[in-house]
C-alpha positions in Angstrom: 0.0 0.0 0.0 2.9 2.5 0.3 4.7 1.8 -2.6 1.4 2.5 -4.2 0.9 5.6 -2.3 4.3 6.7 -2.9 4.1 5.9 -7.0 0.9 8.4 -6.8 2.0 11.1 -5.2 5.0 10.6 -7.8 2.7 10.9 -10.8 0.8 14.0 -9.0 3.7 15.6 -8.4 5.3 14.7 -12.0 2.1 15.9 -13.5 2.4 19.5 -11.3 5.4 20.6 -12.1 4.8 19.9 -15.9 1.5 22.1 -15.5 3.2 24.8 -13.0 6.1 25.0 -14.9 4.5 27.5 -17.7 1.3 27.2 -18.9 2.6 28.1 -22.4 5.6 25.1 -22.6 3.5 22.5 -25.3 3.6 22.4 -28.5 1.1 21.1 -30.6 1.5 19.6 -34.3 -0.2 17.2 -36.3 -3.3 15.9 -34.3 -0.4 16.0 -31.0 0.2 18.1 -28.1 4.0 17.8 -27.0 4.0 19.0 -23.4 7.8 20.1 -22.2 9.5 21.6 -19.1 12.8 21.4 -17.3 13.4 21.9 -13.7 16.8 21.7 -11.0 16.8 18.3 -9.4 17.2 19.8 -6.2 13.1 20.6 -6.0 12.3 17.0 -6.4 11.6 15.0 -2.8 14.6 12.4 -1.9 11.5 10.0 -2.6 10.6 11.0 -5.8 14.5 11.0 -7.0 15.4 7.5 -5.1 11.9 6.2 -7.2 13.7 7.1 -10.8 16.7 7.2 -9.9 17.4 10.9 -10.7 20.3 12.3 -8.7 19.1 15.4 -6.3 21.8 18.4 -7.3 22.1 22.0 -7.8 24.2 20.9 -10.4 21.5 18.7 -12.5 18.2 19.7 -14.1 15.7 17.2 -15.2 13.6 17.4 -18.8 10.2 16.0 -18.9 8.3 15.3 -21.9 4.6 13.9 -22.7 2.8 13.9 -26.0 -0.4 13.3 -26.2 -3.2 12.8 -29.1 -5.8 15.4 -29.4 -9.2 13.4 -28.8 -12.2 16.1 -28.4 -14.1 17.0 -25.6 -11.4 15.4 -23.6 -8.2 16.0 -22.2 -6.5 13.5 -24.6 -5.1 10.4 -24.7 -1.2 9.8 -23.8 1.3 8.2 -26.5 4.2 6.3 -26.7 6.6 8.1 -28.9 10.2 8.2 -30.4 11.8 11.2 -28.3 15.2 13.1 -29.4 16.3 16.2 -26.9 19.2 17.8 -26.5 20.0 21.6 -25.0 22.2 24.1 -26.0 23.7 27.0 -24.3 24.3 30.9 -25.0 27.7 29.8 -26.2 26.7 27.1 -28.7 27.4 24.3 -26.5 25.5 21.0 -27.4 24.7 18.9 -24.5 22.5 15.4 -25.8 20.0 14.6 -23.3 19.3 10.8 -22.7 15.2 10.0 -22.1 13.6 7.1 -20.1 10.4 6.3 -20.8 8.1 6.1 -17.7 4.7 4.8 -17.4 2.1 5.3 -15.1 -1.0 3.6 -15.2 -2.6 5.8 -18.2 0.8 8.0 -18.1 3.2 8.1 -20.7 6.6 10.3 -20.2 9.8 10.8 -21.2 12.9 12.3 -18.7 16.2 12.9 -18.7 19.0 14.9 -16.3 21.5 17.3 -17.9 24.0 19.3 -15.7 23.4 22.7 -15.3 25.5 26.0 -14.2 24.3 29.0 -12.1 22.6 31.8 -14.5 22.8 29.6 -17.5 19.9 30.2 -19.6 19.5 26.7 -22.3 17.7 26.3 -25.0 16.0 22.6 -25.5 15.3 21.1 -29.1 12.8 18.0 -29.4 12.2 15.9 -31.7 9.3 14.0 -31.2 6.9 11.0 -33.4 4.3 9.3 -31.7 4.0 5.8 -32.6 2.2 4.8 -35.3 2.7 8.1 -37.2 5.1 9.1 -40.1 5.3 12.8 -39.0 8.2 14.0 -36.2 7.4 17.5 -34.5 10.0 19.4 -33.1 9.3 21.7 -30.3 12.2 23.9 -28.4 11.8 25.4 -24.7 14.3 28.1 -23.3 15.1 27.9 -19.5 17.3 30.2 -17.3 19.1 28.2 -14.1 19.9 30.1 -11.3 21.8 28.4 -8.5 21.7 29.2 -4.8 
């Protein structure tokens, strides 16, 4: 019953940062929503982090990705999808991001850790196709680090 609990508040919590982080980072294309945001490491609970096994530093930041299918009148409907990241700095430096897939009961997403440096702003490119389509959307997000 507490692992359950646990994996819940997980997904929650997963699922509130990707809406809290801006309300504007999702890209939609093709009949698909690509929702994207990128966070420090250090705001995720030694529970959460020990669960994925994400690595709680200043010095790390943490992509999340979900794409999901536009179905109306609803929310939509999470897909599995072939996901491509990597970030880039003010200075042109190229940093690939590895992705896991994690799934969640009805939850599909895709993270990744990166190391990041106080008041560096990067710039993240996606490349994203859903299974069972031919088309691959990119989508890009821009996010400032500050360490304390």
């Amino acid at each position: 019953m507490y692992a359950q609990t646990i994996r819940l508040m997980t997904i929650m919590l997963l699922l509130l940062l990707t809406a809290n982080a801006s309300a504007e980072n999702s890209t939609s294309f093709d009949g698909f929503t690509i929702h994207h945001n990128a966070i420090p490491t250090a705001i995720l609970t030694p529970a959460i982090a020990s669960n994925y096994q994400i690595t709680r530093s200043k010095y790390r930041g943490l992509l999340n990705v979900s794409v999901i299918r536009d179905v109306a009148g609803t929310t939509g409907q999470a897909v599995s999808a072939k996901v491509t990241a990597y970030a880039i700095n003010l200075i042109g430096r190229r940093h690939a991001i590895s992705l896991k897939e994690i799934r969640e009961g009805q939850a599909i997403y895709y993270i990744g850790d990166f190391p990041i440096v106080d008041g560096e702003t990067l710039t993240f490119m996606l490349e994203v196709t859903p299974e069972g389509s031919n088309r691959t959307g990119k989508a890009s997000l821009k996010q400032a680090f500050y360490i304390d």
